[in-house]
C-alpha positions as CSV (number, residue, x, y, z in Angstrom):
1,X,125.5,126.8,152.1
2,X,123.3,123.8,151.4
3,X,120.1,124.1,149.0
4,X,117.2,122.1,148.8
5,X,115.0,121.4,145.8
6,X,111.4,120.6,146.3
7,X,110.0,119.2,143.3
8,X,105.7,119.5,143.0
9,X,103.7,117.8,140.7
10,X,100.0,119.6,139.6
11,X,98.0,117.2,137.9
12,X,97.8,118.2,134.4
13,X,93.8,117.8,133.9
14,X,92.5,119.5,137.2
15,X,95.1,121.2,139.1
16,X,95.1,119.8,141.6
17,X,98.5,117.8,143.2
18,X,99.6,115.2,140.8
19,X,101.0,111.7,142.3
20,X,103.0,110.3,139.3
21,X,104.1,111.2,135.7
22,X,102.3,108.9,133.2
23,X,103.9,108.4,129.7
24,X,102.0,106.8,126.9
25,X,102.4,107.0,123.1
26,X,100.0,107.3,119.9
27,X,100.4,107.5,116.4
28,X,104.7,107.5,117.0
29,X,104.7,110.0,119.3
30,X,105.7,109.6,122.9
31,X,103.6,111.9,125.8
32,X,104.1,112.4,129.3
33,X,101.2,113.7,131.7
34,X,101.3,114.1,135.5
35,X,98.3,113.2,137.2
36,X,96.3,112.6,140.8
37,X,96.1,108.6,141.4
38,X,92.4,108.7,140.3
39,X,93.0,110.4,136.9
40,X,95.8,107.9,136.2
41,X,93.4,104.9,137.3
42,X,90.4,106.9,134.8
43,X,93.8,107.0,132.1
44,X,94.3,103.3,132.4
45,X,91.1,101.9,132.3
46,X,90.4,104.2,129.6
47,X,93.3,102.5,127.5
48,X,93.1,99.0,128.6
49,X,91.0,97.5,125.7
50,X,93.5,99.0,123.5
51,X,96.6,97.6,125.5
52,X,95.0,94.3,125.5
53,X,94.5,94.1,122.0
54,X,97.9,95.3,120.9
55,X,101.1,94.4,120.0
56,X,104.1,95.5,121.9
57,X,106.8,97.0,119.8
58,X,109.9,96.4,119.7
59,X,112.7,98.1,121.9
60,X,114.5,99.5,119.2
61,X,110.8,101.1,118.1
62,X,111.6,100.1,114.5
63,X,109.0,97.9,113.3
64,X,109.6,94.4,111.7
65,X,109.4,94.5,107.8
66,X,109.2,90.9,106.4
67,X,111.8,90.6,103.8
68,X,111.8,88.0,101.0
69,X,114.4,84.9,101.1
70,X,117.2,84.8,99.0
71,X,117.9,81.3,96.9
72,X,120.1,78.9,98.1
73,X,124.0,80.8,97.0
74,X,125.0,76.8,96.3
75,X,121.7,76.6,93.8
76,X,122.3,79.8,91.9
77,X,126.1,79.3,91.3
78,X,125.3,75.4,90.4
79,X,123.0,77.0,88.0
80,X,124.9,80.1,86.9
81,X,127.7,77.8,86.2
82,X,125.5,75.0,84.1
83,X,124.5,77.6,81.8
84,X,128.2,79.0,81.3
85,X,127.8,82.1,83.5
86,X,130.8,83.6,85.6
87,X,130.6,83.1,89.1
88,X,133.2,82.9,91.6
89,X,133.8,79.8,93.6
90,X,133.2,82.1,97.0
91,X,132.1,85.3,98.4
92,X,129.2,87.4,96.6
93,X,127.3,86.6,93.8
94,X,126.8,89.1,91.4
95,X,122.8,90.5,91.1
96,X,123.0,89.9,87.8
97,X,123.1,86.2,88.4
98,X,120.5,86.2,91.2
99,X,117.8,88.0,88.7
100,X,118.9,85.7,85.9
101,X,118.3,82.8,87.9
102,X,114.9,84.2,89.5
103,X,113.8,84.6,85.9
104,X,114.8,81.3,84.7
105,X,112.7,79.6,87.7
């Protein structure tokens, strides 16, 4: 015995019989809305000035957080070393050497 699923679509404002499913997102939260063609045009246009003057984000949805630049490693064990402070020759450089150099520069 064979079934058949018949999927409708009522537009979420009126009633009426909805043509797609719109999704859209505001303050981090994703929404989904199925509308007529004309409601999803009045959706659009309604949004556009605020599409045009945003920023995408990115795909992971986490947004970019400008981090500050570590010294040169080469600098800080040159200095640690110059002012008899134990450093090894590779590998990581202890923080206590980083904020001793930051606060000697």
């Amino acid at each position: 015995m064979a079934q058949r699923v018949v999927v409708t679509l009522s537009d979420d404002l009126d009633g009426g019989e909805a043509a797609e499913t719109v999704t859209f997102g505001l303050d981090g939260k994703a929404y989904e809305i199925d509308l007529n063609p004309a409601n999803a045009k009045k959706l659009r246009k309604a949004l556009a000035p605020y599409v045009e003057a945003g920023r995408k984000q990115s795909k992971s949805g986490k947004t970019f957080r400008h981090t500050a630049v570590a010294p040169d490693p080469a600098a800080v064990r040159a200095w640690a070393r110059s002012h008899q402070m134990e450093v090894p020759p590779r590998g990581r450089i202890p923080k206590k050497v980083y904020e001793a150099f930051g606060a000697a520069v």
